[in-house]
N, C-alpha and C positions, 0 to 999 in steps of 0.2 A: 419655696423649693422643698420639694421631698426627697428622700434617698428609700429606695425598694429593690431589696434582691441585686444588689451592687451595683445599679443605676441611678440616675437623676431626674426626676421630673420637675416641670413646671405646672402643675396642675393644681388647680386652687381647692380650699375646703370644701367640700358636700359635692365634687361634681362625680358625680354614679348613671353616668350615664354610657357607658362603653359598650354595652349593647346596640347605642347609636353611634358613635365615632370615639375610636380607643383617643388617647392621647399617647403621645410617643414618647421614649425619653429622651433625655435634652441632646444624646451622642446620634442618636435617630436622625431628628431634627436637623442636628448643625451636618450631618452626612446628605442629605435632602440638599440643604440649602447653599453646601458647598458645588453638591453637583449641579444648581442652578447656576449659580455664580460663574461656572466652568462655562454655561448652554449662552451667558449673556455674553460671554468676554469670547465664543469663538474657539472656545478651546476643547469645545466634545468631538468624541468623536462615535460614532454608532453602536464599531464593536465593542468599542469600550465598555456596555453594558451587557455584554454574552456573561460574561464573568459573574457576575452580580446574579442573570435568572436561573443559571444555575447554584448560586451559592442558595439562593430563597428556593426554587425545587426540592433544593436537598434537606433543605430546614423544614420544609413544611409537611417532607413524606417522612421525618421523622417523627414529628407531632402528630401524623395522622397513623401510625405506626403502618407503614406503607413503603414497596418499594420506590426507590424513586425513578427507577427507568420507566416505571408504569405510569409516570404523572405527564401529564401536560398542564402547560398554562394558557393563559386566559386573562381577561377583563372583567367579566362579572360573571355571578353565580350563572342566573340566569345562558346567559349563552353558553355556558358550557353545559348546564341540563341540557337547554336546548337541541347540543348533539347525541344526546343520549335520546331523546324524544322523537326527531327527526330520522331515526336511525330504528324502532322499534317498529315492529310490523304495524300495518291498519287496525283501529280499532282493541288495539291492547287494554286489557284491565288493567288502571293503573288506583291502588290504594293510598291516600294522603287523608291526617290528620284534618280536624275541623278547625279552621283558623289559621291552619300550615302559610306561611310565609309565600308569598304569591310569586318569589321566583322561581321556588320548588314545581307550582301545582301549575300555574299559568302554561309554561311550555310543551306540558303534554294536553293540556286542554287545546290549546292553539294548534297544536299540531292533529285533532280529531278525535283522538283515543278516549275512551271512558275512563272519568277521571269519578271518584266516588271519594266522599268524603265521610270520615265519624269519628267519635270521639276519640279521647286521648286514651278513656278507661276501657274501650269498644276495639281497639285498634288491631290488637295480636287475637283475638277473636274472630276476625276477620278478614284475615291474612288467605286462608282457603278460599279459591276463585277467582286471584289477582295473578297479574302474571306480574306486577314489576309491585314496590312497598317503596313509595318516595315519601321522604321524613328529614327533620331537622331531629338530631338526638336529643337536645337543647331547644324547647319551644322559644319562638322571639319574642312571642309576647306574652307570656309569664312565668319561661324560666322552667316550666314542667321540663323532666328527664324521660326518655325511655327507658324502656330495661331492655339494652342491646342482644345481653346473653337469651335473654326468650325470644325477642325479634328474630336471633341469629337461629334457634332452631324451628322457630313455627315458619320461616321462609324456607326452612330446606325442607320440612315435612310438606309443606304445601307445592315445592317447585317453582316458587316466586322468586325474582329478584328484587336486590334492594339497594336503592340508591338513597345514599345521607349524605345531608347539608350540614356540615361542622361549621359552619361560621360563627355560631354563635357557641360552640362546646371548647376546642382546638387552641387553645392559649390560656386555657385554666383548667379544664377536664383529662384527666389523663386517659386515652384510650388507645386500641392497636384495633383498626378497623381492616386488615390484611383478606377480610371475609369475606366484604362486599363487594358487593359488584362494581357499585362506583360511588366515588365520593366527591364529595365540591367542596369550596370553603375560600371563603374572600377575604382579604389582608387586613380591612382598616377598620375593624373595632377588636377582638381580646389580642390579635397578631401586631397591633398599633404602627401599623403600615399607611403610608398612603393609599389613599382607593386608588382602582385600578390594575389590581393584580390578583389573580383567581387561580383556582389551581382544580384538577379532575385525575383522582385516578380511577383505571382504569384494568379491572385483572385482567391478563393477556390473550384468554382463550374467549374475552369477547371483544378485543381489540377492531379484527378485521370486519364486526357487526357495526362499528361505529362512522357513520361515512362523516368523513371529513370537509363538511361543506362550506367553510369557512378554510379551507384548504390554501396557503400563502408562500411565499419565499420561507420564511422561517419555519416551516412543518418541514423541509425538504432535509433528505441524509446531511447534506453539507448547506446550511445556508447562505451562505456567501460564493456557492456555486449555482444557487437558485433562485440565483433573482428574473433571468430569462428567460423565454424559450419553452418549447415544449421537449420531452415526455416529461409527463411526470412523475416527478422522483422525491417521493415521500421519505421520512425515515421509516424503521422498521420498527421502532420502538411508538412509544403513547406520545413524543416531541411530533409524530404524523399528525396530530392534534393542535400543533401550540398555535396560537396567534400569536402575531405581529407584539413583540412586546411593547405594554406600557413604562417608558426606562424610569423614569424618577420611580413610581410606585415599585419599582422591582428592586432598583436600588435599598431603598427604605425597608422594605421587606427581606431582602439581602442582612440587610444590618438588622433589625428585631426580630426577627422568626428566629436568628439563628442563635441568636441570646437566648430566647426562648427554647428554642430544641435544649437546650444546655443546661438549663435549671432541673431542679428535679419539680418536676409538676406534682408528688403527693403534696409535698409542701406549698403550694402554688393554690393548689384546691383547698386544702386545709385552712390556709390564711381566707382566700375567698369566700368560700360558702360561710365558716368562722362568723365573720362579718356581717351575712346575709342572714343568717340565722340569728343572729344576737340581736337583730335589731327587729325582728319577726317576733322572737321573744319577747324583748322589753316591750312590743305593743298587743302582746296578752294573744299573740298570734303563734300556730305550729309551727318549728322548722321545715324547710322544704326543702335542702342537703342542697340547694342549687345556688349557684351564684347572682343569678336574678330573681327580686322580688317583684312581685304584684299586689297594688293595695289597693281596695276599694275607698277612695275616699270622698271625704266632700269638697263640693268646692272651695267652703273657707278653709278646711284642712290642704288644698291643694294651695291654695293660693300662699298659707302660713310657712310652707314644705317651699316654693318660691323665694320667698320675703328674707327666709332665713339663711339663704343663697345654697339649697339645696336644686339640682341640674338634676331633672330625672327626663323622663317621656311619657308621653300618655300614648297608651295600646290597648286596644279594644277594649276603650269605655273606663282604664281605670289605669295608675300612675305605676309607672316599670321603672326599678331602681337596679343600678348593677353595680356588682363590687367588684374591681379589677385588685391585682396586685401593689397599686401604688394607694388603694384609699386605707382607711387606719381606722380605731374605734373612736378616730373625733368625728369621722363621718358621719359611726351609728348614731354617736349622742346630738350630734346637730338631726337629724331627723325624728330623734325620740323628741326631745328639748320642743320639736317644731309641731307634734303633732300630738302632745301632751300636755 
């Protein structure tokens, strides 16, 4: 058991993997599990989770420094680009990084649009000629950062909009993305949420471009007045948007996002990157200020990084370690100790 930032975890030594699935803390969990325990015995009841998606909304459009009338939720990233894609003219130029997370890039390609891809160094370079900039601020697979403040001006000199995927920045990254056009970010790696709860916002004067095709009882003004019937009767706000909620992940996310909204994140990043760099250090390697590492290794180095019950991922071609809030400097030295 560990204790971080005045919670509990059960999480064992060397696992740095939360870039693929956060681990919760143990009050997360036993709230999870309590409202299972409610769903076996008969004793849920539906509204009972209206509470809950709003309390994780409200958490999560503070983390993304965001109003929260403009959010809506969601399931996964991807479906909610998706309305954003679905929703931009034929054939729009749409800019994404080489390697970009394929929920980001996938739905404006599936949906026809030119989708062009280049580097990570290449990227605000090329920002002139795009009509939309979809990005992860936070690459997934090695942790590279953008520089939001250039992004945010070479999109306005250009007349580009720009959609960012915080899922992997948004529970250790402090930022106020109030700019963009729209944003996404899903619960269950650095927010340590159950999968299953997504969130998009949405600034308001491009609200009415966004068709709601996914359109349900729970987008409507009153939900529980929308469950039949026609006309329809959306709300006015970005909730025009939400799907059907997922209730356990919104629960879960209810309780850790909003612990999160409430820490002060400089410290939150300080400890994390802290970590990520010490151990980049100790292997004769540059800091790279991010909370995920990437390391070219070999295979007996991977296998030793294994052996020594170090939890990472392999991404494109080479081992991704991440440091959340709960790991500690036993973590760095069981991975120096292992690859040393």
């Amino acid at each position: 058991m560990r204790e971080a930032f005045g919670q509990l975890f059960e999480v064992p030594a060397g696992y740095l993997n939360t870039a693929s699935i956060g681990v919760p803390p143990v009050a997360v969990a036993d709230a999870v599990a309590e409202a299972v325990t409610r769903w076996r015995t008969g004793l849920s009841r539906p509204p009972d989770f209206d509470e809950h998606v709003e309390t994780a909304r409200t958490a999560w459009a503070r983390l993304a420094g965001v109003d929260s009338a403009n959010v809506a939720i969601g399931a996964s990233v991807s479906q909610l680009v998706g309305l954003v894609a679905a929703s931009l003219p034929p054939g729009s130029r749409v800019l994404v990084q080489a390697n970009e997370f394929t929920s980001v890039s996938f739905p404006f390609a599936a949906c026809g649009h030119q989708v062009t891809e280049v580097s990570h160094e290449d990227l605000l370079s090329h920002v002139d000629g795009h009509d939309v900039v979809a990005i992860s601020p936070v690459q997934s697979a090695d942790g590279s950062l953008v520089d939001l403040d250039a992004l945010r001006l070479a999109a306005r000199s250009a007349g580009a909009r720009v959609l960012l995927d915080v899922t992997q920045a948004i529970g250790w990254l402090p930022v106020t993305l109030d700019w963009a056009d729209w944003v996404v970010g899903g619960s269950y790696k650095w927010l340590l949420a159950p999968r299953g709860a997504a969130w998009l916002a949405c600034r308001p004067e491009l609200l009415e471009r966004v068709t709601p095709i996914a359109a349900n009882w729970y987008a409507a003004q009153d939900p529980w007045a929308g469950i039949y019937g026609l006309p329809l009767r959306l709300a006015d706000t970005a909730r025009r948007l939400d799907l059907s909620p997922v209730w356990f992940a919104q629960l879960g996310a209810a309780a850790s996002v909003s612990w999160l909204a409430d820490l002060d994140l400089t410290k939150v990043r300080a400890h994390c990157v802290g970590l990520a760099d010490a151990t980049l250090t100790a292997l004769d390697l540059p800091p790279a200020g991010s909370a995920i590492v990437s390391l070219d290794l070999t295979e007996a180095q991977a296998t030793r990084l294994a052996e020594a019950g170090v939890v990472g991922a392999a991404r494109a071609g080479r081992t991704r370690l991440s440091f959340h809030l709960y790991n500690t400097d036993d973590d760095v030295d069981l991975v120096v100790r292992a690859l040393r």
